[in-house]
Every structure is written in C-alpha cells, then in structure tokens.
N, C-alpha and C positions, 0 to 999 in steps of 0.2 A: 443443535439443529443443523443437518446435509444445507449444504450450500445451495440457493434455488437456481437450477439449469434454467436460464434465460434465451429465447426466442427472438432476435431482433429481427423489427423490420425492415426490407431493403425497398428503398424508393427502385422502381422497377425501372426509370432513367438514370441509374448511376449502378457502380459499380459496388461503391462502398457508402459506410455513411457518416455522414456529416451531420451535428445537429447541435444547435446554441438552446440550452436547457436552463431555464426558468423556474425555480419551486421557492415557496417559501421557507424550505430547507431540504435536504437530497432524500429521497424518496425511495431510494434502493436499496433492500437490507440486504445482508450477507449473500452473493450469489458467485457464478459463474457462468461463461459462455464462451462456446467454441472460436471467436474472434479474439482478432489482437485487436487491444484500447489503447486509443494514447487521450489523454483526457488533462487537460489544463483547468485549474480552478480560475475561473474569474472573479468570484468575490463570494466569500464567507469563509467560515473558521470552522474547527471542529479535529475526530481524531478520525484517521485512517487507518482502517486494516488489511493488509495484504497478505493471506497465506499466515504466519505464524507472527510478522513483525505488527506495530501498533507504535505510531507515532503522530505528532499533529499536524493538522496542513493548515495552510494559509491562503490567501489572494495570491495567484500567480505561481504557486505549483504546479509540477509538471510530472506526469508517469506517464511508464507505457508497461504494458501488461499483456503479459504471453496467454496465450490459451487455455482455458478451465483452472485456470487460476484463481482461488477465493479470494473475493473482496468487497470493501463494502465503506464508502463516507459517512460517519454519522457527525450534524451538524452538534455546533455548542449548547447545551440547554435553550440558554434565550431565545434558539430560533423556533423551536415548537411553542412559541409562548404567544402566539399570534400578534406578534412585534412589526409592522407594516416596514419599519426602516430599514430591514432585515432581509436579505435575499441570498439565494443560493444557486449563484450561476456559474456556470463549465460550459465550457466546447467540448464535445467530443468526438473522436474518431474512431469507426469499428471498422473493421477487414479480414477477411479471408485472406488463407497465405495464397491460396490458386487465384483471387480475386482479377486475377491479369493471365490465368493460365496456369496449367499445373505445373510446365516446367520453366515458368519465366524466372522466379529464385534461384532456379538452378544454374541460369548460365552462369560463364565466369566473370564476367563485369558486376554480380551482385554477392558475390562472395562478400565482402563487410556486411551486407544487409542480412544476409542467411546468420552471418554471426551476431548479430544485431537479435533477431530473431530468438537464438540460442541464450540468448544471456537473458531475456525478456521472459524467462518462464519462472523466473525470481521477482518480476519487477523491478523494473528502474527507475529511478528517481531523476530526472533530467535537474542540473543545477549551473549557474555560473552565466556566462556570456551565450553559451549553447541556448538554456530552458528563455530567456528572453528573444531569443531571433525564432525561434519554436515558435514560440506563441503568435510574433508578430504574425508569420507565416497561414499560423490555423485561421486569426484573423480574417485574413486578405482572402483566403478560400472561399468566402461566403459571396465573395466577387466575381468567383471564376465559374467557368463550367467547362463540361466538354473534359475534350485529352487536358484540358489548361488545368483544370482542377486534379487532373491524374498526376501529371508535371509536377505538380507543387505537391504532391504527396511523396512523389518518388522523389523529391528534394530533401523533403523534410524527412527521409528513411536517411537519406544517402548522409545528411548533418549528422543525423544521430548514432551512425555506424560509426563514421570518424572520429565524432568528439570523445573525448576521454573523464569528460564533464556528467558523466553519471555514476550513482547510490544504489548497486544491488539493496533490495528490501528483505525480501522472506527470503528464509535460507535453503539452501540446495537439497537440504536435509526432505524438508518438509514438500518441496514441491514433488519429489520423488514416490514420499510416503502419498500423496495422492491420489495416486490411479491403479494402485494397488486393493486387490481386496478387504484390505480392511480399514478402508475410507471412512466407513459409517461408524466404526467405532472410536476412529482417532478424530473424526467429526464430535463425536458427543464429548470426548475430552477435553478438545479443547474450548468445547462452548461452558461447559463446566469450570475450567480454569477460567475462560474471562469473565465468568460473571460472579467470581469469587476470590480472585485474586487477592482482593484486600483483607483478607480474611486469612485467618490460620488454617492452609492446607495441608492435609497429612498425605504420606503416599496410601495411606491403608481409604482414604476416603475416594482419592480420583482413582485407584486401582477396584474400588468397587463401582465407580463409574463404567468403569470399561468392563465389568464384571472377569475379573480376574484375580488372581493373587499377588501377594506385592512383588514377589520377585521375579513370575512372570510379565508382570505388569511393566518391570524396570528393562528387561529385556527387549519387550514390544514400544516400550514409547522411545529407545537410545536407537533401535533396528530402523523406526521411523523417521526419528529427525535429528540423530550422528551425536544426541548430547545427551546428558542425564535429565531426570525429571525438574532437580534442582536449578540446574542452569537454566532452562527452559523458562522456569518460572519467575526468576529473578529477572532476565530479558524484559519479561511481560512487564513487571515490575517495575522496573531503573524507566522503563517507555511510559510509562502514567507519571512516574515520578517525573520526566523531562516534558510533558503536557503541561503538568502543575506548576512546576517552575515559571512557563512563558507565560500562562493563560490564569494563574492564583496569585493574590498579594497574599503567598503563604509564607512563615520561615520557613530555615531546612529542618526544620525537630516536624515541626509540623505535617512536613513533604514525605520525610520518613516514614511515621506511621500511618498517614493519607495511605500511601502507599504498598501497605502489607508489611513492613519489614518490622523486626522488633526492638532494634535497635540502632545506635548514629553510628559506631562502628562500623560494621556489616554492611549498615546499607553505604556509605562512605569508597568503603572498600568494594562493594558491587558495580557502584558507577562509576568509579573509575576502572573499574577491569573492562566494563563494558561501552564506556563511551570515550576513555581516555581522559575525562574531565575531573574536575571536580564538579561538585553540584553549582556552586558559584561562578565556575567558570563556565558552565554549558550555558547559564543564565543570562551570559552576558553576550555572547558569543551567539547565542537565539535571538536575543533583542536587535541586537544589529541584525541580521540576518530580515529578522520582519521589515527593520527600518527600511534597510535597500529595496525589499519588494515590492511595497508598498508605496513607495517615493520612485521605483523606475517606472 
C-alpha cells in the first residue's frame, strides 16, 4: 500500500501546530506529509515504522521526522481490545520549513538547525538527557502562546541541533529511493515484505511482486536502498526479533523462528552483525532502558 499523503490542519492563530492526541490506540496508518514531526510518546507501547527501519517504542519516546517520510505507530494487540486502562497519548509538533519565512533557515545563526533539518529525512531518534528536557519543553508549550510559544520551538530545534544524543532510523538508502519514480513499486515491496517476513521469502516471489525478474529485480531493490535483498530482510527480521525479546516471555529458539529465521546459528550471527548484541544482551540492555523511562 503508497503511503497516505496527509493534509494537516493549521489553527489559523498559530504558525505551526501543537496538539496533545488522545486515542484508545494511534489511529494513523502508514502515511506521509510535507511537515517536519517531532512527536513524543506519552504513554502506550507498540512497533514503530519509519521508512524501511521497524523497532518498538515506549512511554516517553522521542523522534523528529523529515518530510514525506513514511511512517506509521501501530499500538500492542491489547490496545484494540477495547481495554479502558489502555490509552495512547503523544504530543505532537508539525512545521513547515518557511513556517517563519522562506529564508529565516538560511541565515547563518541556523546553520546547526538546517543540519538538523538534513539528518531528519532519516528520522531521529532523540535519546539520553537531550529526549527528557525535549519533552519537558513540548509539555510547558501548552502554557505558552504568541512569539513565547515560537521561542520555545526555536529552543527546542536549537537543543536538538547541538546534542549528539540522537539514533538515525531508516537508512539513507531508502529515503533516497523515495521520491524517485519508482516509489509505487518499491512501495508494494516493501508492504509485501512486512506482512510476510516470518515466512519463507524467496527472491523469485517478491521479484514477482514488483513484476520483474530476479536479477533485474536484485538490481532495482540494491539501486534503491545501497544493500542486497538479503540484508534488507534480515534487518526487518533481527527488528521483530528485538520487539519480541522486550515485549514476549519467549526463549531465543522460540524468538528465532517467531521471527523468520531457520535456524540458532544464522539468526545468532544476524543479530549480532546487526545490533552488536547478543540476543541476551540486547534483552537486558532494553529492560533497563524501559526501566529508566518509565521511572524518569
């Protein structure tokens, strides 16, 4: 499925927009919109998609998100289970880059912000001492108005230019292959891949996704996003696998096969090429990680 071109509205007294969103779980599938987002999770769980990457988020997550960048929170099962305890709240902020002017990024006092800008069409992951003063900030904004509320926006750029406390997401590769002609078909492939990942994919199957042959096929997806089909999909892979780890009381055999792979070897050897970890150690290393968010 093409990523849905989203339309936001702008309150006609402000410049950009602010909004504290309430659902019984996030209500937004796969899209995109000519705005940068910076969006804070405030409470629920679930996996995040950004561009090609898939990871889970928590209470107190923090991205910013370049333009026409695909993306989409799907909450945990239990929250479509009409669970009342259960809510799915974010702040979020949208902006146009001229939203102040067309050449107010250009001066030279916003140089880190224009790079800011630049790195943001990957998605970033705000983490550490930065994504906690972030937040408190988006908070306090619901306080302000006027230029005060412009101020604290152009604070909150100016933090996040400097800090060095951020997680590129989706890869350079892929945000590239976007705005290229042939979106719609590297669109159907990779909707193809996630909703079959766990499954035995052959190149001869997702190359007649994209109604191709296999070796032009291999050609078009590497031109795309800088890797082979393989890599590509093991990524997908080791990222459900490391969901499963925080959020299942699974073994690793179990996590394994959950996960697509066919064996403890390979997949062993996958996650650690690609997270550095062992499975056991990413396990541990996420737990804490929720601990601190959840408790600051």
């Amino acid at each position: 499925m093409k990523p849905r071109q989203e339309k936001l509205i702008l309150d006609p007294k402000y410049s950009f927009v602010l909004q504290k969103d309430v659902y019984p779980y996030y209500p937004t599938p796969w899209h995109c919109h000519p705005e940068y987002e910076l969006v804070l999770v405030v409470k629920s769980t679930g996996k995040r998609t950004v561009g090609n990457h898939e990871e889970p988020f928590f209470d107190g997550d923090l991205v910013l998100l370049g333009p026409n960048l695909p993306h989409c929170y799907q909450n945990d099962p239990a929250y479509y289970e009409n669970n009342p305890s259960l809510t799915a709240e974010a702040i979020v902020i949208h902006f146009n880059e001229d939203f102040l002017g067309k050449e107010f990024f250009n001066i030279p006092e916003m140089s880190p912000v224009r790079k800011l800008f630049h790195k943001s069409q990957c998605g970033l992951k705000i983490v550490g001492e930065t994504r906690q003063r972030v937040a408190d900030m988006m908070h306090e904004m619901f306080n302000l108005n006027g230029y005060k509320r412009i101020l604290q926006l152009l604070s909150i750029l100016e933090i996040l230019a400097l800090s060095e406390e951020a997680v590129a997401l989706a890869s350079l590769g892929y945000v590239q292959q976007h705005t290229v002609a042939d979106n719609d078909r590297m669109t159907k492939v990779h909707e193809y891949i996630m909703a079959n990942f766990r499954k035995n994919i052959g190149l001869a199957d997702v190359a007649k996704v994209a109604n191709m042959s296999v070796p032009t096929f291999c050609r078009f997806f590497k031109s795309c996003t800088r890797q082979a089909f393989s890599s590509f999909l093991n990524e997908i892979r080791i990222g459900y696998a490391c969901k499963l780890l925080v959020e299942e009381n699974y073994n690793i055999s179990q996590i394994c096969y959950e996960s697509g792979f066919n064996n403890m070897s390979n997949f062993n050897r996958q996650f650690k090429r690609i997270t550095d970890k062992s499975p056991l150690q990413y396990k541990q290393d996420a737990l804490s990680d929720v601990a601190y968010l959840t408790s600051a």
